[in-house]
C-alpha positions in Angstrom: 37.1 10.5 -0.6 36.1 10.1 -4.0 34.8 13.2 -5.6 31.0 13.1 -7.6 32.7 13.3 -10.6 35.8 10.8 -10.1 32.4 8.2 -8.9 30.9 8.8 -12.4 33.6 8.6 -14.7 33.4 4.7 -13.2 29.5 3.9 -13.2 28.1 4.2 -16.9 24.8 2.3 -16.8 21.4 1.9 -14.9 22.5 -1.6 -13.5 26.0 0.0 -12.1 24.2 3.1 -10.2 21.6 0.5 -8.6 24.1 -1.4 -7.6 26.5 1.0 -6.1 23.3 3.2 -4.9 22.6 0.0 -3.3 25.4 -1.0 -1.4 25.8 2.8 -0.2 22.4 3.2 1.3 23.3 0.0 2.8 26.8 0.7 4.2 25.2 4.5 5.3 22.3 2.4 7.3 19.9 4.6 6.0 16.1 4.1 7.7 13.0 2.6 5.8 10.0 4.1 6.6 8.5 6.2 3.9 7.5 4.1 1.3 9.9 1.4 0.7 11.2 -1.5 3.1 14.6 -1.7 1.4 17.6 -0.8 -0.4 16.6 -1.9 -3.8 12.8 -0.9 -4.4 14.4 2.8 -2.9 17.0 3.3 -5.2 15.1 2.0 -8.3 12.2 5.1 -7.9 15.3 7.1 -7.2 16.5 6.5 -10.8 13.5 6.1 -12.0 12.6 9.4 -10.9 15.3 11.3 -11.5 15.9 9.6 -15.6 12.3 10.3 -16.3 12.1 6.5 -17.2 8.7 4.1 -16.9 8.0 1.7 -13.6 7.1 -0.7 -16.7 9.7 -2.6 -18.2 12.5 -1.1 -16.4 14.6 -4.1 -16.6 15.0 -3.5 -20.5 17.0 -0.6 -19.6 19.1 -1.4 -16.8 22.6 -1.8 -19.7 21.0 1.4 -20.7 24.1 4.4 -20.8 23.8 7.2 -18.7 25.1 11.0 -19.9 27.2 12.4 -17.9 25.2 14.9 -17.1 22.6 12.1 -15.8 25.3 10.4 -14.1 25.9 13.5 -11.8 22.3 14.5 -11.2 21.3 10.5 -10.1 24.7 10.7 -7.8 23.5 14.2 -6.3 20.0 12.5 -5.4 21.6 9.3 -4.0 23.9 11.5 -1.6 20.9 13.5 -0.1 19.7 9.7 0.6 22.2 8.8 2.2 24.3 11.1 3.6 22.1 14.2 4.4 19.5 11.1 5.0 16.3 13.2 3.2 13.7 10.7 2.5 12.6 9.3 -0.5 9.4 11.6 -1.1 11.3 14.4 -0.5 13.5 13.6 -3.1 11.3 12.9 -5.9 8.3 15.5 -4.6 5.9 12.7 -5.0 4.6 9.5 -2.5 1.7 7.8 -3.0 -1.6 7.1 -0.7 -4.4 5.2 -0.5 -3.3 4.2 -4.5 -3.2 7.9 -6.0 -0.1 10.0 -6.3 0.4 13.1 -4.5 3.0 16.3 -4.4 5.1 16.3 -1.0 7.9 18.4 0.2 9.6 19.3 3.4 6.6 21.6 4.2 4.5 18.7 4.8 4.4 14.9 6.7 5.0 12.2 4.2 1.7 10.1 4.6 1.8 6.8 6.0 -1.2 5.9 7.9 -3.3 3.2 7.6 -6.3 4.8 7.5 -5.9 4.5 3.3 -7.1 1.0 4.3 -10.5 2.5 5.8 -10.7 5.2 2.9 -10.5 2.5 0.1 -13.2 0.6 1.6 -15.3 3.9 1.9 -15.2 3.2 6.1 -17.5 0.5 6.0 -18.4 -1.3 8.0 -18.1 1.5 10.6 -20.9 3.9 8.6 -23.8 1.3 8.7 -23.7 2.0 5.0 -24.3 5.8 5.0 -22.4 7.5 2.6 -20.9 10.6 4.4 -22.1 14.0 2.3 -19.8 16.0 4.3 -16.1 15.1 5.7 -13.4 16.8 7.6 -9.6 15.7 7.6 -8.7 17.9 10.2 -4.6 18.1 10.5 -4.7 17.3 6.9 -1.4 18.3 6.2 -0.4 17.8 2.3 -4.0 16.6 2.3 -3.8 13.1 1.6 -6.1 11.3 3.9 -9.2 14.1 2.5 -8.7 14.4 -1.0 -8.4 10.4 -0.8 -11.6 10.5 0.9 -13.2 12.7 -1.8 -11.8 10.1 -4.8 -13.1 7.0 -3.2 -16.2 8.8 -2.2 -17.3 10.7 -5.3 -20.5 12.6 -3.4 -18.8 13.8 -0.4 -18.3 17.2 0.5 -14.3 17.5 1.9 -12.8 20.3 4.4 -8.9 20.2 4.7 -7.7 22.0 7.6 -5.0 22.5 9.3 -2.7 25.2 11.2 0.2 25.7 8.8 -0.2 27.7 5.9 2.8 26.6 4.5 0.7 22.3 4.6 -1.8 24.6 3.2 0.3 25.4 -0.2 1.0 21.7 -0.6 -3.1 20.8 0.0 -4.2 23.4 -3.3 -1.6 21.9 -4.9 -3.1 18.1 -4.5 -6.6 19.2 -4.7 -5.9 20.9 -8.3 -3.5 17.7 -9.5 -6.8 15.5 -9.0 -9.2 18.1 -10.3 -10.9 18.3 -6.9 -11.6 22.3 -6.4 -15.4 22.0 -6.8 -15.4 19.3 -4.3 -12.7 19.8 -1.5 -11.4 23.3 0.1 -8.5 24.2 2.2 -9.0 26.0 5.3 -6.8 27.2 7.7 -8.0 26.6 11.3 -6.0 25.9 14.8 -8.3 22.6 15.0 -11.7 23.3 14.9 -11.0 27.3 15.6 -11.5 28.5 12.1 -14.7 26.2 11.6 -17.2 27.4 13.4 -20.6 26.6 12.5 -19.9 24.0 10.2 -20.8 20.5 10.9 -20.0 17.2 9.7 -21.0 13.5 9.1 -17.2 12.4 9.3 -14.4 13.6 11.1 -10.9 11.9 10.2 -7.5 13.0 11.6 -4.0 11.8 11.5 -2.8 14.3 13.9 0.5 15.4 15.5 1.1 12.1 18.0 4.7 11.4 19.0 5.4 11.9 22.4 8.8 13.4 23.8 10.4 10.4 24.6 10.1 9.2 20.6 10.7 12.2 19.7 14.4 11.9 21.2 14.9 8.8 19.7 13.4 9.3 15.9 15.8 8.8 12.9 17.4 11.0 10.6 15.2 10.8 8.2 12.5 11.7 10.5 13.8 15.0 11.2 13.6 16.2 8.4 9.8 16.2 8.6 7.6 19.0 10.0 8.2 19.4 13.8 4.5 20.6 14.1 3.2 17.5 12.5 4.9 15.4 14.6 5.4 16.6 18.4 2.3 16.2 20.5 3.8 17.1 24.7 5.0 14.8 27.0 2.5 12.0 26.3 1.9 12.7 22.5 -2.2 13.6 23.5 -2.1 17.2 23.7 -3.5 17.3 20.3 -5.7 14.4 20.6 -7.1 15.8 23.8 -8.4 18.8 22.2 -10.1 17.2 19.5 -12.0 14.5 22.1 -13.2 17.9 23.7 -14.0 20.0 20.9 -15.5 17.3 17.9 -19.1 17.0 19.3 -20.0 20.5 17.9 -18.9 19.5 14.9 -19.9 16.4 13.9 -23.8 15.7 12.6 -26.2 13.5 15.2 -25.2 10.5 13.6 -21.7 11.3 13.1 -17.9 9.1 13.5 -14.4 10.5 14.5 -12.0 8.5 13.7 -8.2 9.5 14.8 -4.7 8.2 14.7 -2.4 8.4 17.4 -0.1 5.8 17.0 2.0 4.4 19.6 0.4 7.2 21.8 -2.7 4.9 22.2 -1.5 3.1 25.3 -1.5 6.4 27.2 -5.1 7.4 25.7 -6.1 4.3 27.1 -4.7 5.2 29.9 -5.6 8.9 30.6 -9.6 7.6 29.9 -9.9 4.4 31.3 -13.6 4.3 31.2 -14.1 5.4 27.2 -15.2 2.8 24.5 -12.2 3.4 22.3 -13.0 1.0 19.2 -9.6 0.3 17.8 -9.7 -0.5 14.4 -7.8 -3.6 12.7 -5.8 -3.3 9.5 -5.0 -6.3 7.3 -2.1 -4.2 5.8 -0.7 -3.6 8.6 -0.9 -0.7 11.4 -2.8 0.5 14.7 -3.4 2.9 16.8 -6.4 4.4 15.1 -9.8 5.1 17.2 -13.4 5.5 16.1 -15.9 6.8 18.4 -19.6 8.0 17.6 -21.1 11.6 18.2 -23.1 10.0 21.1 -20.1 8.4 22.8 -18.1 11.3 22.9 -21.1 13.2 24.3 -21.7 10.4 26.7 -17.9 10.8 28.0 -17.5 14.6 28.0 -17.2 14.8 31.7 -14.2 12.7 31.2 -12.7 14.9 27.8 -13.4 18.1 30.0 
């Protein structure tokens, strides 16, 4: 095998390491699902990335000469891709969400949900055109989905909780990238434990959902995610369970939860045959997310107890 050095004594410009990047992603049958759908768009932010260079105009550049020093540092990045199989964000600490850019690193989930849709169009239809004043993104994670929620909604009120203070770090981080601190906090809570008192007008959650059987069969590149953002019991409701229970108390009279559980809504549906999920369409793609009122969830508590 071909030593990092003996590889970049051969490749001089941007067009031969996309290229050869390429083909070994290819060859290595690395797994899209962080950001990009394929081999080209993920090694160009690779470069990109890693050469300091613009997303404009890129093409100017590609008979552009490496150093050697740049050569060896772009090689390094493209092996964790595709041998150690560390995704994208990881890579370049940065993924973006809902259209803003946000710090990521192994401490956190890199955010994919398509509740960015329902952010970007301030959740309407579903708040009759109320403008939430205060929000919780509980399981927030590197807090995506809330400080999202606080840009497109420039009044609200944001609470970013979540068990891990490790997710934690990552959230203060985001909030002071997009000068948020006056607006959003992070607080660390085992779901609504470390909130008591406080109530809200919206409640959104991308919580821990996979259940054991997809968690045996994830990829790579999944693994190298949080375990505790991921794993939700035999079924993938454990989390989602808790909240049902638990979100009345915290939500305002005229309040929404909205919640992702992914391929784990077939067994929600399943486990409460006789609740009014309302599962939300996405013209971008993706499903799995549920919105019920304050009043429905009181009106099913029997059923959530």
């Amino acid at each position: 095998m071909e030593t990092r050095e003996q590889i970049a004594a051969q490749l001089h410009t941007l067009r031969d390491y996309l290229r050869w990047g390429m083909t070994r992603l290819q060859d290595a049958g690395v797994y899209y699902g962080h950001g990009t759908d394929n081999a080209f768009d993920e090694v160009l932010a690779l470069l990109l990335n890693r050469l300091h260079l613009p997303n404009e105009h890129w093409a100017e550049l590609l008979d552009a000469r490496l150093t050697t020093a740049e050569r060896l540092q772009v090689l390094e990045a493209l092996e964790r891709r595709y041998q150690q199989r560390v995704p994208l964000p990881y890579i370049i600490g940065e993924t973006w969400f809902a259209g803003l850019p946000f710090s990521v690193d192994e401490r956190v989930l890199i955010p994919r949900s398509p509740i960015a849709e329902l952010i970007e169009a301030g959740f309407e239809p579903w708040l009759g055109g109320r403008a939430p004043r205060r929000v919780l993104d509980l399981c927030t994670g590197g807090g995506c989905i809330g400080i999202a929620c606080a840009m497109y909604l420039d009044e609200a009120e944001v609470v970013l909780s979540d068990i891990s203070p490790d997710a934690l770090a990552v959230a203060a981080r985001n909030i002071e990238r997009h000068a948020l601190a006056e607006r959003v906090r992070a607080q660390r809570s085992d779901l609504f434990a470390g909130l008591q008192g406080e109530r809200f007008d919206l409640i959104v959650s991308n919580p821990p959902y996979v259940d054991a059987r997809d968690m045996a069969e994830l990829p790579a590149e999944y693994l190298h995610e949080p375990r505790l953002a991921l794993a939700a019991g035999e079924d993938g409701l454990d989390i989602a369970r808790r909240i049902l229970r638990e979100a009345t108390e915290y939500l305002n009279d005229d309040g929404v939860l909205i919640v992702e559980v992914g391929n784990s809504w077939v067994a929600l549906e399943e486990a409460f045959p006789t609740v009014p999920f309302l599962w939300l369409e996405f013209e971008r793609g993706g499903d799995g997310v549920f919105l019920l009122t304050r009043e429905q969830l009181l009106e099913h508590a029997d059923a959530f107890a």
